[in-house]
CHARMM internal coordinates of N, CA and C (Angstrom, degrees):
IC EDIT
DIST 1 N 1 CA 1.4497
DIST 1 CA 1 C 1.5240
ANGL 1 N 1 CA 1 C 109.00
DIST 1 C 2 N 1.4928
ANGL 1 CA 1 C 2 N 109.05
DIHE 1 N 1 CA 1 C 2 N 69.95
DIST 2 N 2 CA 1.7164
ANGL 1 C 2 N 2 CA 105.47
DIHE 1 CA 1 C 2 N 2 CA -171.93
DIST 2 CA 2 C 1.5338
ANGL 2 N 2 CA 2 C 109.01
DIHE 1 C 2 N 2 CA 2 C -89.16
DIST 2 C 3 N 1.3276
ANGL 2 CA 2 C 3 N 96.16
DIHE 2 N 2 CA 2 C 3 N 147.34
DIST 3 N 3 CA 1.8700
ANGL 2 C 3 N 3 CA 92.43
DIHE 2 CA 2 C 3 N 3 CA -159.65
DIST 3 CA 3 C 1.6112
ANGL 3 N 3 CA 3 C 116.67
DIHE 2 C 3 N 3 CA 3 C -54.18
DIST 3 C 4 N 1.1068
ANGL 3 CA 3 C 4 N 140.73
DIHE 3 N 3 CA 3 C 4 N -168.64
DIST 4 N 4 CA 1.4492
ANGL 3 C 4 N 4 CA 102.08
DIHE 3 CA 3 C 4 N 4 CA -42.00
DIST 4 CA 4 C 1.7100
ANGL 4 N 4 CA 4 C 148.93
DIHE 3 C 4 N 4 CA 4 C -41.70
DIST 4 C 5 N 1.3793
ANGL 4 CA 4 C 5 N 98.45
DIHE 4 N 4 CA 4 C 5 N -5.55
DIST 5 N 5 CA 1.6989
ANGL 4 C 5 N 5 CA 109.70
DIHE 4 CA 4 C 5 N 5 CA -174.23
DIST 5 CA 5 C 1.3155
ANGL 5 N 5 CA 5 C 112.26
DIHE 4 C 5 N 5 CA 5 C -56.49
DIST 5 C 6 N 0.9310
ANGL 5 CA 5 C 6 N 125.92
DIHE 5 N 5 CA 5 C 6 N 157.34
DIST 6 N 6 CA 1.3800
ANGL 5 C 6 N 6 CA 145.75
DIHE 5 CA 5 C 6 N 6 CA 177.27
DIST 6 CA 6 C 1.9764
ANGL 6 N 6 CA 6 C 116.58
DIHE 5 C 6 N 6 CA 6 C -169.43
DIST 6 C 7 N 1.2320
ANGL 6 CA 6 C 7 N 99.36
DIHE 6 N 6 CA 6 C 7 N 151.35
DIST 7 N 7 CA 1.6021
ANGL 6 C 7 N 7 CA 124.87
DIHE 6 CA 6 C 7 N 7 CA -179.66
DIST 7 CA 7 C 1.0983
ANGL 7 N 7 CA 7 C 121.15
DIHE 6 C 7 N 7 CA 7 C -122.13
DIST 7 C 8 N 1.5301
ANGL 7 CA 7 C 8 N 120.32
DIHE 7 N 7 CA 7 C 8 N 165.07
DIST 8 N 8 CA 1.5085
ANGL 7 C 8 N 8 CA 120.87
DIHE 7 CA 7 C 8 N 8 CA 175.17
DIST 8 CA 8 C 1.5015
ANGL 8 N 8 CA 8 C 106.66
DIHE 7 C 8 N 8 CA 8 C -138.82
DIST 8 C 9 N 1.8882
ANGL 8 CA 8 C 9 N 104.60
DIHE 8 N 8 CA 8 C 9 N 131.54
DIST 9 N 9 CA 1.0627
ANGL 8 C 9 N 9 CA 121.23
DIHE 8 CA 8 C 9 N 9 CA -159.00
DIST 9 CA 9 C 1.7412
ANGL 9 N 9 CA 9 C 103.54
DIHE 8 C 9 N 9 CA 9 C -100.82
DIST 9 C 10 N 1.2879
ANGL 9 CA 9 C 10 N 127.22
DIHE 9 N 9 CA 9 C 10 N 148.00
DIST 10 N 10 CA 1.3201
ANGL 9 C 10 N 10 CA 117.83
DIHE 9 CA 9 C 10 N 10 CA 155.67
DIST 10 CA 10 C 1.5793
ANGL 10 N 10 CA 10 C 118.59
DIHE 9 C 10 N 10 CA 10 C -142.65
DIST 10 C 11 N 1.4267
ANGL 10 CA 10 C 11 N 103.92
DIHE 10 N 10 CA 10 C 11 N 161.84
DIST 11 N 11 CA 1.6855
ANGL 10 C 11 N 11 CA 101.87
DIHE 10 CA 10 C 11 N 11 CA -167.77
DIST 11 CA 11 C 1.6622
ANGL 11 N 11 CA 11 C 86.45
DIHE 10 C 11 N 11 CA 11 C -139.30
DIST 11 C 12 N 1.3843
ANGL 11 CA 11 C 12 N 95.13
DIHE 11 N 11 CA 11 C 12 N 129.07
DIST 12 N 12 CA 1.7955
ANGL 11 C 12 N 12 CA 87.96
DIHE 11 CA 11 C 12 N 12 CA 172.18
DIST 12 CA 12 C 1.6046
ANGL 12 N 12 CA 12 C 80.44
DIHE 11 C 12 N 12 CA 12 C -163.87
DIST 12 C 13 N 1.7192
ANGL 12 CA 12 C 13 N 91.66
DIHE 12 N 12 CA 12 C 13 N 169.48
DIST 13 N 13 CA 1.4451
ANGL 12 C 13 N 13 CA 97.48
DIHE 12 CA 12 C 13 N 13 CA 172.56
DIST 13 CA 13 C 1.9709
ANGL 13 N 13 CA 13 C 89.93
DIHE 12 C 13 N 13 CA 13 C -146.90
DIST 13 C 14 N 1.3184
ANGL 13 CA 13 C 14 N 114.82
DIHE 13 N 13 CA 13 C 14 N 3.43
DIST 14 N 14 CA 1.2571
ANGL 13 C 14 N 14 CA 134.88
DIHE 13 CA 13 C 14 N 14 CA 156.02
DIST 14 CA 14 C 1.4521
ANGL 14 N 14 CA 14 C 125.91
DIHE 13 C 14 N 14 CA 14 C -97.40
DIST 14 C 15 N 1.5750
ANGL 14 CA 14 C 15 N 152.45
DIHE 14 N 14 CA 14 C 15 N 90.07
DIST 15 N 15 CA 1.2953
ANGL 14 C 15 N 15 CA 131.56
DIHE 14 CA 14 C 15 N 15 CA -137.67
DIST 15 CA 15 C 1.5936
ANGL 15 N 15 CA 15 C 89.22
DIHE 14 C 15 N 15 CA 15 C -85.23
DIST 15 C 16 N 1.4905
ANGL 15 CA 15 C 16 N 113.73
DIHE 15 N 15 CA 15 C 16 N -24.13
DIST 16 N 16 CA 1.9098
ANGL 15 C 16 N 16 CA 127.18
DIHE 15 CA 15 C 16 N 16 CA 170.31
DIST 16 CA 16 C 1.4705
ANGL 16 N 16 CA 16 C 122.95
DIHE 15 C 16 N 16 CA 16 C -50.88
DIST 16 C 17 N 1.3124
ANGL 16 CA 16 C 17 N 106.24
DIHE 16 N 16 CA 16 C 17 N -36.01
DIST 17 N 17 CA 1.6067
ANGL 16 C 17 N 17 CA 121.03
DIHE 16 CA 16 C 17 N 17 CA 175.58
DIST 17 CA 17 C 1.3068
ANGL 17 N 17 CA 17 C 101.09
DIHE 16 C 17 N 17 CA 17 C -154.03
DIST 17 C 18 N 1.4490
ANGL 17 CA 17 C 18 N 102.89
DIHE 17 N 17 CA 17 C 18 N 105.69
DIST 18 N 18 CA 1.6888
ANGL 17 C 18 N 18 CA 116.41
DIHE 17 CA 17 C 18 N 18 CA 173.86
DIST 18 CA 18 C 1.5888
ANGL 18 N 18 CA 18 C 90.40
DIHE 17 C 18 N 18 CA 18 C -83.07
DIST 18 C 19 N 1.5528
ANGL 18 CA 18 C 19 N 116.12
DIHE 18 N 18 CA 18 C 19 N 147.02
DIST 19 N 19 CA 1.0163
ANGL 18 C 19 N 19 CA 133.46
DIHE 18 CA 18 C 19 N 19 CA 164.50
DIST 19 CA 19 C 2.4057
ANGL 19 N 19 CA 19 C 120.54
DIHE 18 C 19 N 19 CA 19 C -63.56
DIST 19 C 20 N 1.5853
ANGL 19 CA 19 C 20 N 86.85
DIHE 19 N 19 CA 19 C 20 N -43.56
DIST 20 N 20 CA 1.7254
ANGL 19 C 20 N 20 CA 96.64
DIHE 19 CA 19 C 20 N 20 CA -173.38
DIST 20 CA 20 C 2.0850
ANGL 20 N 20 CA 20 C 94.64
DIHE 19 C 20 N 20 CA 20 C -133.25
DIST 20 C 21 N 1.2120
ANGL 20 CA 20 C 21 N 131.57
DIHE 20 N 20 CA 20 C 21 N 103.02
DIST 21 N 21 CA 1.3778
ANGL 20 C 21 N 21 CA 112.93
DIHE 20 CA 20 C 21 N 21 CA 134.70
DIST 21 CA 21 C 1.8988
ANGL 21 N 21 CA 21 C 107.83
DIHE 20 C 21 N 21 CA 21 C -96.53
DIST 21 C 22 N 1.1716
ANGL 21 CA 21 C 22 N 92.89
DIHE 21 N 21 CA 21 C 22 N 128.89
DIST 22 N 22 CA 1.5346
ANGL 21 C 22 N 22 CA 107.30
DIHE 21 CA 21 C 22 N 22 CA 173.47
DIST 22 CA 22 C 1.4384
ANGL 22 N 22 CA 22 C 114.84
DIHE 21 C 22 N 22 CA 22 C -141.47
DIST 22 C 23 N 1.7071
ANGL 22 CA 22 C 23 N 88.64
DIHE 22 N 22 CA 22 C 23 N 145.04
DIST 23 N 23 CA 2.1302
ANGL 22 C 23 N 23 CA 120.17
DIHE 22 CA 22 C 23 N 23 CA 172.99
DIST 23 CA 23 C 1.6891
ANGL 23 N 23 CA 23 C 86.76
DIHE 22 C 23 N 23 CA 23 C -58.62
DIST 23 C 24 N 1.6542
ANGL 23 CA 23 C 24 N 117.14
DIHE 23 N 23 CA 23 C 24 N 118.94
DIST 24 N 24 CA 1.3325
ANGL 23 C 24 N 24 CA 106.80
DIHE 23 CA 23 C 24 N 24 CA 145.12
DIST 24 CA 24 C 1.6119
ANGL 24 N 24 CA 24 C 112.49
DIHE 23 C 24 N 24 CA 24 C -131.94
DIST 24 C 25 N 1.7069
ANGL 24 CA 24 C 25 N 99.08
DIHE 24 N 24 CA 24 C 25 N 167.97
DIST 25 N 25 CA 1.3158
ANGL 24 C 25 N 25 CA 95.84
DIHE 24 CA 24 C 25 N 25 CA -164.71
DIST 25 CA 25 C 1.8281
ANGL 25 N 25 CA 25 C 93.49
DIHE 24 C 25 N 25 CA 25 C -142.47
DIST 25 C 26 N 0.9802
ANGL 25 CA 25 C 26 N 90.65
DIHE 25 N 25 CA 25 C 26 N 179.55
DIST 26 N 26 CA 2.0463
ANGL 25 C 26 N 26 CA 108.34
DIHE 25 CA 25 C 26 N 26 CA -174.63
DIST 26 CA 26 C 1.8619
ANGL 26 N 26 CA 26 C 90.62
DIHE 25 C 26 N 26 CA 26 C -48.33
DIST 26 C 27 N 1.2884
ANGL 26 CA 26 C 27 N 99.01
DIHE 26 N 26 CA 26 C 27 N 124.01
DIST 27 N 27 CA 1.1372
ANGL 26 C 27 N 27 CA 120.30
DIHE 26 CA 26 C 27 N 27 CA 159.18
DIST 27 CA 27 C 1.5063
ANGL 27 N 27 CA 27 C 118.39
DIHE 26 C 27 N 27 CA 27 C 83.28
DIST 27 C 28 N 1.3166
ANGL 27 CA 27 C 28 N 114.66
DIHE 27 N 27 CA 27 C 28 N 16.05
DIST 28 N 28 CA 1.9135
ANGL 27 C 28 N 28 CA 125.51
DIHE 27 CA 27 C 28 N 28 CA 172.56
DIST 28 CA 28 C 1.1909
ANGL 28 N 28 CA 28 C 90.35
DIHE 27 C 28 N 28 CA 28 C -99.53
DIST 28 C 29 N 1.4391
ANGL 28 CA 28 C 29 N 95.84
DIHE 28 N 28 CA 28 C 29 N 157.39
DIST 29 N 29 CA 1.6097
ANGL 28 C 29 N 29 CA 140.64
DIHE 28 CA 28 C 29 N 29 CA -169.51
DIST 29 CA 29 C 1.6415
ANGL 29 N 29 CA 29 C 108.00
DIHE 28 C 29 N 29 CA 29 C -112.21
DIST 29 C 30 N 0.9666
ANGL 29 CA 29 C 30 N 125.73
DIHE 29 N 29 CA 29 C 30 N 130.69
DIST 30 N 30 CA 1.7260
ANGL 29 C 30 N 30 CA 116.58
DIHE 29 CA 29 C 30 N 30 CA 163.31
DIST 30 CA 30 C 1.6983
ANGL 30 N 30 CA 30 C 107.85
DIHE 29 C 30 N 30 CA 30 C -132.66
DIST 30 C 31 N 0.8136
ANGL 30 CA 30 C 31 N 113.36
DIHE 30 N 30 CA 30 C 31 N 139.68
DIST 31 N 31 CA 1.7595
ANGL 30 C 31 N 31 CA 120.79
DIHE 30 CA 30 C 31 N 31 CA 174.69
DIST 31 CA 31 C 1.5454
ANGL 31 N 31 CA 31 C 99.53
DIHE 30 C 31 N 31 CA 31 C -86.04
DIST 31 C 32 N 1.0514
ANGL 31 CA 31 C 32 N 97.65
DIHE 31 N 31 CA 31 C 32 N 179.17
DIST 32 N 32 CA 1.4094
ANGL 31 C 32 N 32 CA 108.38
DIHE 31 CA 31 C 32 N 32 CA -164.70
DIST 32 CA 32 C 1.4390
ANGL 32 N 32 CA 32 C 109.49
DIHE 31 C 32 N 32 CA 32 C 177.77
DIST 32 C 33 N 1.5172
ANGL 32 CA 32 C 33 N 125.20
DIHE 32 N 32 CA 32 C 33 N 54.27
DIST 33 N 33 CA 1.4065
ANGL 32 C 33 N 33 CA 131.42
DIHE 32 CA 32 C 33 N 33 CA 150.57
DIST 33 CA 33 C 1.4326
ANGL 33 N 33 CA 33 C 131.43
DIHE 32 C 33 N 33 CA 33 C -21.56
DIST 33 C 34 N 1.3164
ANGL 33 CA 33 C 34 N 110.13
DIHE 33 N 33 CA 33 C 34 N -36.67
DIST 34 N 34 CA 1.5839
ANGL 33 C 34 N 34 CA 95.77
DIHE 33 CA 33 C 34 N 34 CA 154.91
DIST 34 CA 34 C 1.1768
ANGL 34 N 34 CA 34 C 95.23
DIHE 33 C 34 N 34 CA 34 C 176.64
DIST 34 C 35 N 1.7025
ANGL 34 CA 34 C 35 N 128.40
DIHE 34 N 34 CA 34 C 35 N -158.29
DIST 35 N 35 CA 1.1966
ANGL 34 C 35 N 35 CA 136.61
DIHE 34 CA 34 C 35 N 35 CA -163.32
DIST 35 CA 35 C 1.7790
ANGL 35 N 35 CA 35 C 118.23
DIHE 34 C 35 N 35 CA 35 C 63.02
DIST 35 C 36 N 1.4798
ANGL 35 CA 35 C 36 N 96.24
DIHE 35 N 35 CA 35 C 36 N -149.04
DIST 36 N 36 CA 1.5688
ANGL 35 C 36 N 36 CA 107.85
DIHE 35 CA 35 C 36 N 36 CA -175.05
DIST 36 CA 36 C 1.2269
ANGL 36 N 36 CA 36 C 122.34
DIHE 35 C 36 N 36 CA 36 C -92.11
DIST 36 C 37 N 1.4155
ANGL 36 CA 36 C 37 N 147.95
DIHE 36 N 36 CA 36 C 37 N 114.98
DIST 37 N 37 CA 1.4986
ANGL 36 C 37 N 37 CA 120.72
DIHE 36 CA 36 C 37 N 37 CA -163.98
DIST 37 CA 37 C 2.3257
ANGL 37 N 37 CA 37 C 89.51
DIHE 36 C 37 N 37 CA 37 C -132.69
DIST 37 C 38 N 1.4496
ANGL 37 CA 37 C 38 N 81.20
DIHE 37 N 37 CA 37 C 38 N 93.81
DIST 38 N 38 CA 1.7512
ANGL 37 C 38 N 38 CA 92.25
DIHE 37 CA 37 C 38 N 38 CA 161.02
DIST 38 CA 38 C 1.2108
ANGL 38 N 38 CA 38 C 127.79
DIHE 37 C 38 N 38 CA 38 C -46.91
DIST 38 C 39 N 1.3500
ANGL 38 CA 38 C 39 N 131.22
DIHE 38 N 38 CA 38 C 39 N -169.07
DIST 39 N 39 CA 1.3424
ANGL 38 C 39 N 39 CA 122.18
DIHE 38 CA 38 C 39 N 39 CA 141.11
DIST 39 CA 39 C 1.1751
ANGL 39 N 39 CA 39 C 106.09
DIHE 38 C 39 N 39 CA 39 C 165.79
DIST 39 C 40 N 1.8436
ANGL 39 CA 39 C 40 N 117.29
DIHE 39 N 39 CA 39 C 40 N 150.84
DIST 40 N 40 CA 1.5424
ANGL 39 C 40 N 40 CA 110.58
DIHE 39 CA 39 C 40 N 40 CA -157.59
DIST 40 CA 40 C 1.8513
ANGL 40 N 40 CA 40 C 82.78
DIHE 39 C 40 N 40 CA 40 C -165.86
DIST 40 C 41 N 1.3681
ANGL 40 CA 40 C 41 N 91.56
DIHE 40 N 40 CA 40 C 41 N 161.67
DIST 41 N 41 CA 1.3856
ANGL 40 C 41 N 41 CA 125.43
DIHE 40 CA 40 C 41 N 41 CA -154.00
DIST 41 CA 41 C 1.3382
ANGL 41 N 41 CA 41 C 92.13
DIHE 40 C 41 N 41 CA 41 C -112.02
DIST 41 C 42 N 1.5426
ANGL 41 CA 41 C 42 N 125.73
DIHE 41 N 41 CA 41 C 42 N 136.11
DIST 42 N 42 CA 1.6239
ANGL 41 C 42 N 42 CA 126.06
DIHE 41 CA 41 C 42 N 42 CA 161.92
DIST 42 CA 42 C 1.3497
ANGL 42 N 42 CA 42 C 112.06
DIHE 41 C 42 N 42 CA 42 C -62.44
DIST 42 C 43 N 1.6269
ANGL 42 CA 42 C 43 N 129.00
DIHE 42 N 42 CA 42 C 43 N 149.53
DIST 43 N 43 CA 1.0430
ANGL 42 C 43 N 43 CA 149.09
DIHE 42 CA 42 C 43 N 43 CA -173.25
DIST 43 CA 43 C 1.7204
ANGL 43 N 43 CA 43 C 86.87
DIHE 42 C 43 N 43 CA 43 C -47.79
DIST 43 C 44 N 1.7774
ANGL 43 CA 43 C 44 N 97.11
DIHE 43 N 43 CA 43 C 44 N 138.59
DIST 44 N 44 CA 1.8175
ANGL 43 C 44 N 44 CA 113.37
DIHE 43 CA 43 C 44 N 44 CA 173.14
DIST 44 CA 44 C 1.2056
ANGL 44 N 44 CA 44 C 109.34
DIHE 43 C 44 N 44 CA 44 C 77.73
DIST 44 C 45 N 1.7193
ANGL 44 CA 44 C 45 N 135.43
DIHE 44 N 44 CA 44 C 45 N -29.45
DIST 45 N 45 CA 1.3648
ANGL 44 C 45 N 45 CA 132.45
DIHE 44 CA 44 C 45 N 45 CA 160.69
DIST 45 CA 45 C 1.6977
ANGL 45 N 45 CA 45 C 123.71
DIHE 44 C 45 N 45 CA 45 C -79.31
DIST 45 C 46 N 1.4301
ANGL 45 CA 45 C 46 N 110.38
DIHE 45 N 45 CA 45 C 46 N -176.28
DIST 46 N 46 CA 1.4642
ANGL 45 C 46 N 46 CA 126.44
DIHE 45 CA 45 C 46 N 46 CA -170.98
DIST 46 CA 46 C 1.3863
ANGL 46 N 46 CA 46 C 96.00
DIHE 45 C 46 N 46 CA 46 C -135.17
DIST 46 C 47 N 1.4081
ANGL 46 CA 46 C 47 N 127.66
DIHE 46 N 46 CA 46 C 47 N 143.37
DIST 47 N 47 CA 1.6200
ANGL 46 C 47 N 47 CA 139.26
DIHE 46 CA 46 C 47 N 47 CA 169.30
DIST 47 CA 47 C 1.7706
ANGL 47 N 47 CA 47 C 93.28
DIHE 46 C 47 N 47 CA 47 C -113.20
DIST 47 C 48 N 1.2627
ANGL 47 CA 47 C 48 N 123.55
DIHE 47 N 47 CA 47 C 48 N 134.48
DIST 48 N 48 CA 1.2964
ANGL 47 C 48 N 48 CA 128.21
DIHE 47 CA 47 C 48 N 48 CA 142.13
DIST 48 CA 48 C 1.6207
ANGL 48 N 48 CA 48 C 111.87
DIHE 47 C 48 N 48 CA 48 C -110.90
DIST 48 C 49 N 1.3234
ANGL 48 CA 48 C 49 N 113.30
DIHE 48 N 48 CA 48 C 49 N 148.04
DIST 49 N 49 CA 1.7406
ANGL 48 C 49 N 49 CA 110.74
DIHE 48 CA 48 C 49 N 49 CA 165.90
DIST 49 CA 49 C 1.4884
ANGL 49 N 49 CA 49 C 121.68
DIHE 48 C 49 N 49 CA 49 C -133.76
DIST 49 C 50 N 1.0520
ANGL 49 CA 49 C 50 N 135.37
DIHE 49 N 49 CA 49 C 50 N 149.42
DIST 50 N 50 CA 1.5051
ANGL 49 C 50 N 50 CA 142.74
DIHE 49 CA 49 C 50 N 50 CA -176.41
DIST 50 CA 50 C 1.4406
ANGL 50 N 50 CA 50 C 88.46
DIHE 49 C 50 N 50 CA 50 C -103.82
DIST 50 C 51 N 1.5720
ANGL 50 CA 50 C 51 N 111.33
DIHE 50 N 50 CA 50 C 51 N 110.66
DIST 51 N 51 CA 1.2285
ANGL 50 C 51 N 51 CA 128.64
DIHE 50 CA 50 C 51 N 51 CA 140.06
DIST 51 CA 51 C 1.5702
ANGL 51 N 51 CA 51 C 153.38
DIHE 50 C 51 N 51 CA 51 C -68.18
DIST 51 C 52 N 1.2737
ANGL 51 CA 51 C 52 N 135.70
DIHE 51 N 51 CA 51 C 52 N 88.81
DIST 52 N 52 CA 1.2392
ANGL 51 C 52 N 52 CA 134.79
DIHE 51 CA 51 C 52 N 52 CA -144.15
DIST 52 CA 52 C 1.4020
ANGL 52 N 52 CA 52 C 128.65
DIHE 51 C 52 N 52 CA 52 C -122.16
DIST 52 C 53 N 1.5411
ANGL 52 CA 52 C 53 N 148.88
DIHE 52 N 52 CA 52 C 53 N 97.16
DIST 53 N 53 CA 0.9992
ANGL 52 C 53 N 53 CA 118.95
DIHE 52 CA 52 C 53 N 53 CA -166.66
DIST 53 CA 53 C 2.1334
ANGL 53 N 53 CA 53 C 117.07
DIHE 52 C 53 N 53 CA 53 C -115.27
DIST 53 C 54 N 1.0841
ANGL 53 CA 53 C 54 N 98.70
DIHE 53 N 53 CA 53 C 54 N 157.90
DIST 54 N 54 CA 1.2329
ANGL 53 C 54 N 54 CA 111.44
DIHE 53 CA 53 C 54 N 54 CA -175.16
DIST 54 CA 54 C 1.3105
ANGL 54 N 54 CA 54 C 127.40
DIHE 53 C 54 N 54 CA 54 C -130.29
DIST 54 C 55 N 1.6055
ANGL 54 CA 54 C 55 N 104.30
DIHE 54 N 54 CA 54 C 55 N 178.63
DIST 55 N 55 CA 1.6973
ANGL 54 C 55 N 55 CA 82.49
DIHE 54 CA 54 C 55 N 55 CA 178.69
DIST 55 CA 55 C 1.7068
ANGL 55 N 55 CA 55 C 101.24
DIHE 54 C 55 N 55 CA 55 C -169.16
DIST 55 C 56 N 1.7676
ANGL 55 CA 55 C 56 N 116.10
DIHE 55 N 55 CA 55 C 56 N 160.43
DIST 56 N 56 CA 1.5437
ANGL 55 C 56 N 56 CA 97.98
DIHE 55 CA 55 C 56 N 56 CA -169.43
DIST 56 CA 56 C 1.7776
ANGL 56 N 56 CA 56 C 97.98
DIHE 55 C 56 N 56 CA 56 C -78.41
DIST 56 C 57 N 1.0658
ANGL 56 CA 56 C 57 N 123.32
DIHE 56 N 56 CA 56 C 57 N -31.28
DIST 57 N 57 CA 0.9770
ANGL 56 C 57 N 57 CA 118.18
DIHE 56 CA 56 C 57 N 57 CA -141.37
DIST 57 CA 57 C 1.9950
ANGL 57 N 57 CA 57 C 104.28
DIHE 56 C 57 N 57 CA 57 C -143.68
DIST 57 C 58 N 1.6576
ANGL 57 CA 57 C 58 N 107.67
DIHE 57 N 57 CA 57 C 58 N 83.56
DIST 58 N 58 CA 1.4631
ANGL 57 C 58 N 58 CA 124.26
DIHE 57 CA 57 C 58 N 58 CA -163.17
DIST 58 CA 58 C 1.8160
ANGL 58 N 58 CA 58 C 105.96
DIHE 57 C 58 N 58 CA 58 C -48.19
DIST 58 C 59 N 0.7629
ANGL 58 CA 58 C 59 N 121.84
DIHE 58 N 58 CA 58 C 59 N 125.56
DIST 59 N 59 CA 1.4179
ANGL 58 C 59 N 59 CA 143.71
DIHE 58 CA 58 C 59 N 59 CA 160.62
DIST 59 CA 59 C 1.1386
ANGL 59 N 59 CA 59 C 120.99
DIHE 58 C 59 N 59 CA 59 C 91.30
DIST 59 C 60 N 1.6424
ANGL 59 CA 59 C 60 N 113.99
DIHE 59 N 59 CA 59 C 60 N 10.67
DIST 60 N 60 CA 1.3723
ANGL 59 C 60 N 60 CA 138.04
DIHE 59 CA 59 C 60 N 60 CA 175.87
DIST 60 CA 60 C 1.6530
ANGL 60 N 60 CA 60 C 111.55
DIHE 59 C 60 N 60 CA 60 C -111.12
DIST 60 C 61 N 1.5948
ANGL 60 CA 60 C 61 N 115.84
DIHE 60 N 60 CA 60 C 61 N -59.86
DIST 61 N 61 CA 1.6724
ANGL 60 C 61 N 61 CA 111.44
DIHE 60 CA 60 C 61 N 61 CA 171.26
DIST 61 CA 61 C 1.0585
ANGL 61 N 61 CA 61 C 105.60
DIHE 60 C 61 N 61 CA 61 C -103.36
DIST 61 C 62 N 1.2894
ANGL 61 CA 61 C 62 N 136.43
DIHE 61 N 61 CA 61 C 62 N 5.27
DIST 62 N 62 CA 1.8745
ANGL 61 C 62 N 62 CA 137.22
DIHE 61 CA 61 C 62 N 62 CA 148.66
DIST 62 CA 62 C 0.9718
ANGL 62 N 62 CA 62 C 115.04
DIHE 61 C 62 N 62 CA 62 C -97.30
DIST 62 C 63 N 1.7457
ANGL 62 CA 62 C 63 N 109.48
DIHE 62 N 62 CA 62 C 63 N 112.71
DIST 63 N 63 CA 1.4132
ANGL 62 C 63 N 63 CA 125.86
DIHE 62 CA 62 C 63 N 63 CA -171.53
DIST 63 CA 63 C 1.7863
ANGL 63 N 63 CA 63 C 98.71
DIHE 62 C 63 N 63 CA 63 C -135.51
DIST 63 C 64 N 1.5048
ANGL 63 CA 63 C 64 N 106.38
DIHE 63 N 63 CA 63 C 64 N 118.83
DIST 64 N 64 CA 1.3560
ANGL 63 C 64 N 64 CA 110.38
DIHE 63 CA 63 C 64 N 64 CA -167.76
DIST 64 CA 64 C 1.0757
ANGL 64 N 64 CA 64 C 105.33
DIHE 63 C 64 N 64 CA 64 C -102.29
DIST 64 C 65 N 1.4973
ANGL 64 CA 64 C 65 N 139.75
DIHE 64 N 64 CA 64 C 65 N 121.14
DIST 65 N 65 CA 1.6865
ANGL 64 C 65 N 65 CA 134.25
DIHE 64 CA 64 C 65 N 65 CA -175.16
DIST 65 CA 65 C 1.7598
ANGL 65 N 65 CA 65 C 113.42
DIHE 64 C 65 N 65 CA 65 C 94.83
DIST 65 C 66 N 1.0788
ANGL 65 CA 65 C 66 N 86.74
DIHE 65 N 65 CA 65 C 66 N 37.02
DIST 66 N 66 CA 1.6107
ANGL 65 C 66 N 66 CA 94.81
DIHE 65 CA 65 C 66 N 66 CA -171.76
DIST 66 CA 66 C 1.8607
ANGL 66 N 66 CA 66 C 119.14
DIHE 65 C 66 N 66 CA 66 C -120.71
DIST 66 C 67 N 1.4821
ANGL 66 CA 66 C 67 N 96.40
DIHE 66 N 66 CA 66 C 67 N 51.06
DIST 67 N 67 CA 1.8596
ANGL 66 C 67 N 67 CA 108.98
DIHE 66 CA 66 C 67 N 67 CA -139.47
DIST 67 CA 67 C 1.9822
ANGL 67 N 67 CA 67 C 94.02
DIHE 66 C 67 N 67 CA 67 C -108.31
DIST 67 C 68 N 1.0911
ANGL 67 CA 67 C 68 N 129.26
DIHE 67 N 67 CA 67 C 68 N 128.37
DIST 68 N 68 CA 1.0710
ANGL 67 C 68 N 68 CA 128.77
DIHE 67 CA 67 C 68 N 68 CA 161.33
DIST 68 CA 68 C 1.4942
ANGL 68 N 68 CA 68 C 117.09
DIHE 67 C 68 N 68 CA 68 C -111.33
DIST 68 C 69 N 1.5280
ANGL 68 CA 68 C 69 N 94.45
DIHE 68 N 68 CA 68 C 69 N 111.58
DIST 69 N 69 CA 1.5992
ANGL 68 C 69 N 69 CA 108.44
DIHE 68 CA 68 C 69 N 69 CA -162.64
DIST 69 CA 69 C 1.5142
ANGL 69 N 69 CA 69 C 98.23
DIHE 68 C 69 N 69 CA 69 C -107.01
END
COOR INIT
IC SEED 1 N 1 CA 1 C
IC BUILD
């Protein structure tokens, strides 16, 4: 997404009160503690994202298969 492009990110787990809508662009980071996190590209561009999860403390706050779809 080399500039001028830009996207818009969101994190909510409220669709009433999203916690983050944010301007992102080539090379930002957003966390995303939990809920729904959208995301869309301005008209004529493409968004890709690297998805990653982690945790402080392995087999206690990393829980794999734990998805309410």
């Amino acid at each position: 997404m080399p500039a001028p492009q830009w996207g818009i990110q969101m994190v909510y787990t409220d669709l009433k009160e999203p916690e983050l809508v944010e301007v992102v662009r080539e090379g930002d980071v957003v966390l995303m503690p939990q809920g729904y996190h959208p995301n869309v590209a301005a008209p004529g561009g493409q968004i890709n994202f690297l998805w990653m999860m982690a945790a402080n403390r392995e087999g206690i706050d990393r829980k794999f298969g734990v998805v309410n779809v």
